[in-house]
N, C-alpha and C positions, 0 to 999 in steps of 0.2 A: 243472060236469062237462064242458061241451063244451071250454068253454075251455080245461080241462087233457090232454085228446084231440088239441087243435091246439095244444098244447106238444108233448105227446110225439112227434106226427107233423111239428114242425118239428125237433126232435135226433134223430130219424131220419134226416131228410134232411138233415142238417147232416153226419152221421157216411157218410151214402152218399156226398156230396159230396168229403168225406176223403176214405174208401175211394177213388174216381174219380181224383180229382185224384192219391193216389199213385200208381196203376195209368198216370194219362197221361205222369208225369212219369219210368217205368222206360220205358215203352214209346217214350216219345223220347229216353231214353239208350238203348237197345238199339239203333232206327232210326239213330243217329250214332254209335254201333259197329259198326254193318252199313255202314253207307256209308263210312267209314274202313276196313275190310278192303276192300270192293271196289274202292276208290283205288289202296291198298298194293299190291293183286294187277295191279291196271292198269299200276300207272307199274313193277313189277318185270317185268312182260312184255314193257317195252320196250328189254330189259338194256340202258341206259343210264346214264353213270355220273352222279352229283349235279351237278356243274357241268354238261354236256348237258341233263337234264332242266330244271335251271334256265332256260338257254339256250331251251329250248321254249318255257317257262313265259313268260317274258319277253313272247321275241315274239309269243303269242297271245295276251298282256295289250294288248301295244300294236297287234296288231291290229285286237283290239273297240275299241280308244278310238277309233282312226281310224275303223273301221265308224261308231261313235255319232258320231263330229262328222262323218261326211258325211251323216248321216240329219237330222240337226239343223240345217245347213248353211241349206236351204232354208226351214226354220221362219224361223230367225233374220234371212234377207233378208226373209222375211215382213216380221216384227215391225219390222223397223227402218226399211220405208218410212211415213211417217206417214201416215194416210188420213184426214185431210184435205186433204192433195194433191192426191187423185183422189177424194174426194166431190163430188155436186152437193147442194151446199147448199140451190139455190135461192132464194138470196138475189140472184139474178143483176139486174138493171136490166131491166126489158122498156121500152120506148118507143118 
């Protein structure tokens, strides 16, 4: 008997799981139809025409690439001196 108590309360929660999981799946189609209207209303407030907005788009594309490879810039001379270079091994001669 218990054991078919812990059947029916696991297709319970199999079926809540369902119910959930449709519930997640409108509610983040609804979130990316809310943020595509507030896009539309963005980029039409700025009465520009498609080729201009393009034009925008562009160069605040290639402005973050440039932003990220000057942030990265510094990592990469990091990386590329080998350190054992500038380790002390300690393997030095004392005499």
């Amino acid at each position: 008997m218990k054991a078919e108590r812990i059947k029916a309360e696991i297709e319970k929660t199999k079926a809540k799981i369902g119910e959930l999981k449709a519930k997640l799946s409108e509610l983040e189609r609804l979130k990316t139809e809310q943020e595509n209207t507030e896009i539309i209303e963005l980029v039409r407030a700025l009465e520009a025409t498609p080729q201009e907005i393009t034009v925008m788009l562009r160069a605040m594309r290639e402005s973050r690439r440039k932003q990220a490879m000057a942030s990265l810039a510094p990592q990469i001379e990091d990386e590329s001196h080998d350190p054992a270079d500038t380790e002390d091994t300690g393997n030095e001669d004392c005499e």
